[in-house]
N, C-alpha and C positions, 0 to 999 in steps of 0.2 A: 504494500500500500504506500507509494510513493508521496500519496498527499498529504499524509497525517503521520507513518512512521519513519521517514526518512530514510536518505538512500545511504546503501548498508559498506557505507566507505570512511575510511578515515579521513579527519583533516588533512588538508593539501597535498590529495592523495593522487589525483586524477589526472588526465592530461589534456582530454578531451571526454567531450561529451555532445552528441547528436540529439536532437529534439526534433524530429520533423514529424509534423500533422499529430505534434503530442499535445501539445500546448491548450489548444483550444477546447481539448478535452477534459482540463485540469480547474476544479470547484477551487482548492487551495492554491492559484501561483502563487500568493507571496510565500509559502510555507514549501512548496518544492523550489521555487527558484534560489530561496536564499539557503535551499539544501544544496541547489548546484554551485554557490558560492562558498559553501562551506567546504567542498572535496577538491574545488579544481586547485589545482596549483596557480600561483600567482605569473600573468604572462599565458597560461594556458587560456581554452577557449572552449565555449559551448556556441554549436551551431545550431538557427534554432530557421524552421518553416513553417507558417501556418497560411490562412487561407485568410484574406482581407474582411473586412467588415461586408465588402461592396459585392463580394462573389459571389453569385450561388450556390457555391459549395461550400460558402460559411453554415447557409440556413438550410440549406436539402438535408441536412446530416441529425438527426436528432438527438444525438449524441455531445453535440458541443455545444457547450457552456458560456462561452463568452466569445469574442470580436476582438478584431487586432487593426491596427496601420501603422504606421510607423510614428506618431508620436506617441503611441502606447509604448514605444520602448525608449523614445528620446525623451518624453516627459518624465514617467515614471520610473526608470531604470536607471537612466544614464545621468539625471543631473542630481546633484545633493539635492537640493531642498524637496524634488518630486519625489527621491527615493527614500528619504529621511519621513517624510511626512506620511507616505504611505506605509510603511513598516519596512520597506524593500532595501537590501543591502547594496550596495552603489555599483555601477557595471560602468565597463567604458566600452563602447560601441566599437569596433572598428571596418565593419561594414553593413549595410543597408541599401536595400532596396526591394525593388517588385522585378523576379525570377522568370513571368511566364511570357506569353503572347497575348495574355488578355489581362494582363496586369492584377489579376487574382492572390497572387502567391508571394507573398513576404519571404525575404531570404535576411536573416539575419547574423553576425557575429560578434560576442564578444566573449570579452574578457573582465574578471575579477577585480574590481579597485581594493589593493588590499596595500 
């Protein structure tokens, strides 16, 4: 149960970690993401993909919990006061953008502010 008992790794254990079409799945982000800050090594990266707020395949899916664009990660993730305020451990971005042909598909990367 990744969303409530946390992922089963030591501190700055990790070196990567892959999140694609996880995310939007996930009731708790701040309590898995700030478990993916808790394992990666410092310098290391989680690459993450999910589906836009704007898609159809945000909403066809009944299965996902929540919506994405990219100031969901540059508001809330990457600057102190968004991620401070929200509970979220601080991320520094080092790539962004939309991956597909129909501009659906978020491709993100980062790493740990540690």
């Amino acid at each position: 149960d990744i969303e409530n008992q946390g992922l089963p790794f030591c501190d700055d254990s990790v070196v990567h970690i892959t999140a694609r079409n996880v995310l939007e799945h996930i009731s708790n982000l701040q309590f898995f993401l700030n478990e993916c800050h808790r394992v990666l090594k410092a310098g290391c990266e989680i690459y993450i993909q999910v589906p836009t707020w704007t898609s159809r395949q945000a909403f066809k899916d009944p299965t996902h919990v929540r919506f994405f664009d990219e100031v969901t990660f540059t508001d809330y993730f990457q600057k102190r006061e968004g991620a401070a305020e929200n509970g979220y451990k601080k991320w520094n971005i080092q790539n962004i953008g939309r991956v597909d042909k129909h501009n659906d598909i978020i491709e993100v990367t980062m790493t740990p502010a540690k």
